[in-house]
C-alpha positions in Angstrom: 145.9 180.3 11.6 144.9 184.0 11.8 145.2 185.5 15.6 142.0 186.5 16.6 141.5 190.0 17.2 140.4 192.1 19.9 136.4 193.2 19.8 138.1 196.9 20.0 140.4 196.2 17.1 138.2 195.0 14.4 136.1 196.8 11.8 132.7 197.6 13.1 130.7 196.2 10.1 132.9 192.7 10.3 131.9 193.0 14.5 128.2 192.9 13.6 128.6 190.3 11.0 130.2 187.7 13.0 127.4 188.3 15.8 124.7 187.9 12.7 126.5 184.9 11.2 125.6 181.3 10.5 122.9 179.3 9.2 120.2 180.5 11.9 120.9 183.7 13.9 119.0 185.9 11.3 116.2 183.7 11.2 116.2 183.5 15.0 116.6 187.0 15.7 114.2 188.0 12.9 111.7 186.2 14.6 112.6 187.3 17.7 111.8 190.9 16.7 108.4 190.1 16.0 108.3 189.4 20.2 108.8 186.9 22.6 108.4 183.5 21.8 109.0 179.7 23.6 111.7 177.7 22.9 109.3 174.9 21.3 108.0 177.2 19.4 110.7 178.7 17.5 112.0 175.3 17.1 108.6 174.2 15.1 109.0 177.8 13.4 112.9 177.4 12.2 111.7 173.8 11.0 115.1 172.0 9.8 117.3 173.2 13.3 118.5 170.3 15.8 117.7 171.0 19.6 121.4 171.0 20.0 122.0 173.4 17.1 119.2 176.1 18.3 120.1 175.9 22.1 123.5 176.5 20.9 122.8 179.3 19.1 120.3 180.9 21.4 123.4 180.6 24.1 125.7 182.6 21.7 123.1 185.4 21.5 122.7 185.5 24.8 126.0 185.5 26.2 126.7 188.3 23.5 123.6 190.3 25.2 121.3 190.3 22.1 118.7 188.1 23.1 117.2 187.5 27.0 116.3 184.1 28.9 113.6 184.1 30.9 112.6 180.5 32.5 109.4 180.0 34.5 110.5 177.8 37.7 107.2 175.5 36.6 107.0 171.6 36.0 107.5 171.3 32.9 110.2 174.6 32.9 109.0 177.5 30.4 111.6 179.0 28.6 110.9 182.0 26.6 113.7 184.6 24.8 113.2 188.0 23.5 115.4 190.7 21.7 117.4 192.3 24.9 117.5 196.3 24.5 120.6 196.0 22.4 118.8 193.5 20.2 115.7 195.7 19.5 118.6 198.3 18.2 119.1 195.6 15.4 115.0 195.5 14.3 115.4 198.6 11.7 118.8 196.8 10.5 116.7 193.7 10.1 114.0 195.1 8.1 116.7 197.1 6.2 118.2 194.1 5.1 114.4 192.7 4.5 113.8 195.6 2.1 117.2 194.8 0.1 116.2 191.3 -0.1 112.9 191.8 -1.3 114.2 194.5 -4.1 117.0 192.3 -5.0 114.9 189.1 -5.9 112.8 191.3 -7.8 115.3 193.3 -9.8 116.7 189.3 -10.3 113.5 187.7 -11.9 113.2 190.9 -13.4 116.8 190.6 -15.2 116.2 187.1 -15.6 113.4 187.5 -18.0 114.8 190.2 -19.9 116.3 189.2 -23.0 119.8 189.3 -22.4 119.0 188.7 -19.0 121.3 185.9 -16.6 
């Protein structure tokens, strides 16, 4: 097994992409850019993600200072995250990577009709 390096040690593009990877920390946090929003709700939002699996995640995020907890001392508690003010640094990179997306699956249907095309 590989020794895990220090935050200070690694590459800064392979930093960013372990904080970005798994199944739902893009689609969290690129909902989260659009503003705040309710536990509940980004749980019907995410469809397919187990209570376990998103409060998991949203605790990484958090504890990595991306995203902020705010909870409402009501009865039943309200929970709510939003990007912290290192998280809104990532909403150009997230639309960046948005952009590519979008010009990638085009410049892919548009090779896939071509003749000669995969």
């Amino acid at each position: 097994m590989a020794k895990a390096q220090a935050a200070d040690e690694q590459c800064p593009a392979e930093l960013a992409l372990n904080i970005l990877s798994g199944k739902w920390k893009l689609k969290i946090l690129w909902h989260l850019s659009r503003g705040t929003i309710r536990f509940n709700e980004l749980q019907r939002i995410l469809g397919n993600i187990t209570t376990k699996t998103l409060t998991e995640q949203l605790r990484e995020l958090e504890s990595q200072g991306i995203i902020l907890r705010k909870i409402y001392p009501e009865v039943p508690p309200r929970v709510e995250y939003s990007l912290s003010e290192t998280g809104l640094t990532l909403k150009p990179v997230l639309q960046e990577m948005c952009a590519w997306g979008k010009q990638y699956q085009k410049a892919r249907s548009h090779d896939s009709i071509m003749p000669g095309g995969t």
